[in-house]
C-alpha positions as CSV (number, residue, x, y, z in Angstrom):
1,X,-18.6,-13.2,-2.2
2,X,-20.6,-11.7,0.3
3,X,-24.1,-10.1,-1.3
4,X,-22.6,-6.5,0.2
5,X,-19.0,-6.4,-1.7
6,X,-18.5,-4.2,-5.0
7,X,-17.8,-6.6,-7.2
8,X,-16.2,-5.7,-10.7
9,X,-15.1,-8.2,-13.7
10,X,-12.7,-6.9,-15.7
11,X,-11.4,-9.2,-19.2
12,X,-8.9,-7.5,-21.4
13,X,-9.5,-3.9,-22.1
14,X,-13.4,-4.0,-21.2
15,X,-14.4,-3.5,-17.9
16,X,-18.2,-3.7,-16.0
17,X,-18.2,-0.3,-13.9
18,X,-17.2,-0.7,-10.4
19,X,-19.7,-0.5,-7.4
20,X,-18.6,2.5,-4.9
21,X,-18.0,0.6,-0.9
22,X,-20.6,1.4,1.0
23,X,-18.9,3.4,3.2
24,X,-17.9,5.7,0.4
25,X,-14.1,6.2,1.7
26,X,-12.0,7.0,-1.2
27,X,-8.7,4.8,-2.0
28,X,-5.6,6.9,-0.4
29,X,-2.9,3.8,-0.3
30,X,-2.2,1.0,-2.4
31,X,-0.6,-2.2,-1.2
32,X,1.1,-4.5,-4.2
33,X,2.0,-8.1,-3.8
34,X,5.3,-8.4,-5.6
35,X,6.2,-11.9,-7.2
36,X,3.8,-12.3,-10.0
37,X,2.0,-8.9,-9.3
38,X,4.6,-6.3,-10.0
39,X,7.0,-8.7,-11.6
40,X,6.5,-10.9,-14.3
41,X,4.9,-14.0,-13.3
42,X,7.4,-17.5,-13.8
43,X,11.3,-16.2,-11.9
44,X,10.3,-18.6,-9.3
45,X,9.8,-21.7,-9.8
46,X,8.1,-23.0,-6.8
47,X,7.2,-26.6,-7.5
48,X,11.4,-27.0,-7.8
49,X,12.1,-25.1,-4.7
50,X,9.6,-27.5,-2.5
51,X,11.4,-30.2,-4.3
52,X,14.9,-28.7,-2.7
53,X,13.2,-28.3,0.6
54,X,11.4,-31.4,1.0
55,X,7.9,-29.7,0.7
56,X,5.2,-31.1,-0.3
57,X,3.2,-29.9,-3.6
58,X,-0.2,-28.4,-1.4
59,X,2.0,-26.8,1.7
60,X,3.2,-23.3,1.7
61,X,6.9,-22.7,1.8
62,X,7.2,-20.6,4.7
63,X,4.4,-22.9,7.1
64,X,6.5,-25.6,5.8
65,X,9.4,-24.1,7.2
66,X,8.3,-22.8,10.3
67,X,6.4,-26.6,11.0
68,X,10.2,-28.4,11.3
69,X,11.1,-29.1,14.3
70,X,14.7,-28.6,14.6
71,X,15.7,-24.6,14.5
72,X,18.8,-26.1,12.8
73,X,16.4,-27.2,10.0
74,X,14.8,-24.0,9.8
75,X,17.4,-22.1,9.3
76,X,18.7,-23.7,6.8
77,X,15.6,-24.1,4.8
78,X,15.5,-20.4,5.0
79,X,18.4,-19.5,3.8
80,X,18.1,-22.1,0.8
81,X,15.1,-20.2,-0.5
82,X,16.1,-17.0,0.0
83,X,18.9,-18.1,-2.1
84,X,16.6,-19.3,-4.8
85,X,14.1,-16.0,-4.4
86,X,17.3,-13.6,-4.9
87,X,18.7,-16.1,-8.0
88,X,14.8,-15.2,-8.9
89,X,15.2,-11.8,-8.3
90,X,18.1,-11.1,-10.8
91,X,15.9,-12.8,-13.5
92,X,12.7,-11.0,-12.4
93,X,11.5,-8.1,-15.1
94,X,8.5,-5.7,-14.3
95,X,4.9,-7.1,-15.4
96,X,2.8,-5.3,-17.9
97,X,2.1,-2.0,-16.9
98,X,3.8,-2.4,-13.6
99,X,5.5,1.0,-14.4
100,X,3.1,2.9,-15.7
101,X,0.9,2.5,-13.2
102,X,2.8,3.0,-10.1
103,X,4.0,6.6,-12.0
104,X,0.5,7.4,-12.3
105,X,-0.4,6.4,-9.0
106,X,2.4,8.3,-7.8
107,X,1.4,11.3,-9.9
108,X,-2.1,11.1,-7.9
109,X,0.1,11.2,-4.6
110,X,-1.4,8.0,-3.0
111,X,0.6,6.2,-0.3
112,X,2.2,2.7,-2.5
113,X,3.8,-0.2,-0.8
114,X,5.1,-4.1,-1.5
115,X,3.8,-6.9,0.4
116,X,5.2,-10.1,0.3
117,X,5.9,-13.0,1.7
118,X,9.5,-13.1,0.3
119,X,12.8,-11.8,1.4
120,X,13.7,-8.4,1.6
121,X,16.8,-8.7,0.0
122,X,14.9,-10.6,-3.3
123,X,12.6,-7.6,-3.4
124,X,15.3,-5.1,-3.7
125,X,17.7,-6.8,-5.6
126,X,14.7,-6.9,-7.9
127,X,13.7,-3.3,-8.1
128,X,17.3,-3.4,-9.1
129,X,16.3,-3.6,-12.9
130,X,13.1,-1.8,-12.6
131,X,14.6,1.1,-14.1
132,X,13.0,3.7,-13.4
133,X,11.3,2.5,-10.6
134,X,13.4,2.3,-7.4
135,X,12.4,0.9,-3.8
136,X,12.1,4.4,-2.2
137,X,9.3,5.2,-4.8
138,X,7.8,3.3,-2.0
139,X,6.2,4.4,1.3
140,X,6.5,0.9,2.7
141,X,7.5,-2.8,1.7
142,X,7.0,-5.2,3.7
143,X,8.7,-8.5,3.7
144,X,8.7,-11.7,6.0
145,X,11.4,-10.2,8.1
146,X,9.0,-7.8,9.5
147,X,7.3,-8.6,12.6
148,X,3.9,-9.1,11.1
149,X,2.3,-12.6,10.3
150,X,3.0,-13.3,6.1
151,X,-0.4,-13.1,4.0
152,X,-2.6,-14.5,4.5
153,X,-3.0,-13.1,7.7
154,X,-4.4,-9.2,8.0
155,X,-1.5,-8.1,9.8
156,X,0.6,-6.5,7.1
157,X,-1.5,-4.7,5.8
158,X,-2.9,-3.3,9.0
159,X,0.0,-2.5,10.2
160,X,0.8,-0.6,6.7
161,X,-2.5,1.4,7.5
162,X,-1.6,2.3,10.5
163,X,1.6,3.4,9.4
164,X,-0.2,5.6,7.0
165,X,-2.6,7.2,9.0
166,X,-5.5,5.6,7.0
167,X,-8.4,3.3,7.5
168,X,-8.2,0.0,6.7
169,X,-10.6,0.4,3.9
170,X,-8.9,3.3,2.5
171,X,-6.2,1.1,1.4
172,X,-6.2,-1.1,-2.1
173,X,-4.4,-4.8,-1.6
174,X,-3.2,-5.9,-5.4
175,X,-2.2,-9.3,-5.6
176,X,-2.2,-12.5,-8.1
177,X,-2.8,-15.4,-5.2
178,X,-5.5,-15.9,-2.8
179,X,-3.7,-15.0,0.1
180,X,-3.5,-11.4,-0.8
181,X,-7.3,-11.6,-1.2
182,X,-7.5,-13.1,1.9
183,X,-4.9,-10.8,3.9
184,X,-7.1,-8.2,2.2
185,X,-10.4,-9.4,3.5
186,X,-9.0,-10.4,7.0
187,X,-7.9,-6.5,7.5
188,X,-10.8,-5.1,6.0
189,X,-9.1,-3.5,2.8
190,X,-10.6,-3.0,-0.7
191,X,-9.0,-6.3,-2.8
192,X,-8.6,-6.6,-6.2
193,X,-7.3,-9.6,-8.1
194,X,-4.8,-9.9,-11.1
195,X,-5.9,-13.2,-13.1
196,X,-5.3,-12.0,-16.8
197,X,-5.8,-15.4,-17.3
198,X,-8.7,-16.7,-15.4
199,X,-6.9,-19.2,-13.3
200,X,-9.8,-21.6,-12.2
201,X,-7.3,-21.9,-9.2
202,X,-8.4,-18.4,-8.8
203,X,-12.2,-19.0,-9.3
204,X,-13.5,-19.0,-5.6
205,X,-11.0,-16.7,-4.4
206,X,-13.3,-13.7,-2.8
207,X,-12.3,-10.2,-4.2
208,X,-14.0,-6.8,-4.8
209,X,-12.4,-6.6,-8.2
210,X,-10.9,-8.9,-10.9
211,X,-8.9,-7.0,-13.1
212,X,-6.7,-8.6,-16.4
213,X,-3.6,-6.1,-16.1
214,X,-2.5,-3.7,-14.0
215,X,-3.6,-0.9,-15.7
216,X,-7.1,-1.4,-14.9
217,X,-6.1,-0.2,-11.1
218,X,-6.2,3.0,-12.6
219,X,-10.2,2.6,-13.6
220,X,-10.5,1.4,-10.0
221,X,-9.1,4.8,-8.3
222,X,-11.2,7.4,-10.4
223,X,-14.4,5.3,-9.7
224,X,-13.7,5.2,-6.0
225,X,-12.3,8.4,-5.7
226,X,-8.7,9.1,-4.1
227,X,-9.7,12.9,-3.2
């Protein structure tokens, strides 16, 4: 982490005050990762699915993918795990204090969207039992369909900014993986990290926050202002 981040550790309920950006621009748009993030981590079970697909353990899914040669092959590697992510989907329920939060977030009128690597169909099938939280309480979600690079590449997310009229830095990327860190770096966004469980798989991922549930986001926004 570079010496200039804010930087805030947050374990359980207690929580270190977080450090204002430098810039001062307040939060305005929120950008959630979705698998693991907003749903209950575990519907997917990826070590099975790279099994199916012939992936190796340390390769993404989708670079795997895109790295066969045949377009044949492609295709149907894509259409197997977006078979597995929607059988996911129906099995997914909303992580703790998914719902809460995004109705107080959408109480404070800030901009809220999904970013994920998955399809879009698994997202909304999804939202499907996320009573009461439907996909157009939603400004934006963005899936691999779009015609942005996945995380971790910056593109989503500047492209969602853009969309919103808003500074990169204006906008909040929430994920569980170190690709939405990164993705959040890359564009220049404020990051913050879900790792209720200190994953040392997590430990050198770069962040301005690490929060242990959702609701901590909350904290986050009246610290850094959304006015």
């Amino acid at each position: 982490m570079r010496n200039d981040d804010p930087q805030c550790i947050m374990d359980g309920a207690s929580a270190k005050s977080p450090v204002r950006p430098a810039n001062g621009l307040p939060i305005k748009a929120l950008l959630f990762d979705f698998d693991g993030t907003l749903t209950t981590p575990g519907a997917l079970d990826f070590p099975s699915i790279k099994s199916d697909l012939g992936c190796p353990l340390d390769v993404p899914i989708l670079e795997y993918i895109q790295s066969l040669k045949d377009h044949r092959a492609q295709s149907e590697a894509m259409e197997r795990l977006t078979g597995f992510e929607i059988e996911a989907a129906r099995r997914s329920t909303p992580n703790i204090g998914a719902l809460e939060t995004v109705a107080w977030l959408k109480r404070r009128n800030l901009a809220l969207g999904i970013i994920t690597r998955n399809s879009r169909a698994s997202v909304l099938s999804a939202l499907e039992g996320f009573h009461p939280l439907v996909p157009r309480d939603f400004n934006l979600i963005i899936t691999r369909e779009d015609p942005v690079a996945p995380k971790p590449s910056g593109e989503g997310i500047l492209w969602a900014a853009r969309r919103f009229h808003l500074a990169p830095r204006q906008v909040l990327m929430v994920g569980d993986y170190l690709f939405d860190c990164q993705a959040g770096k890359e564009a220049g966004a404020v990051t913050a990290l879900l790792d209720p469980g200190n994953d040392p798989r997590l430990s050198a991922a770069e962040c301005d926050y690490r929060i242990g549930h959702l609701e901590e986001i909350k904290t986050i926004i009246e610290q850094l202002g959304d006015g």
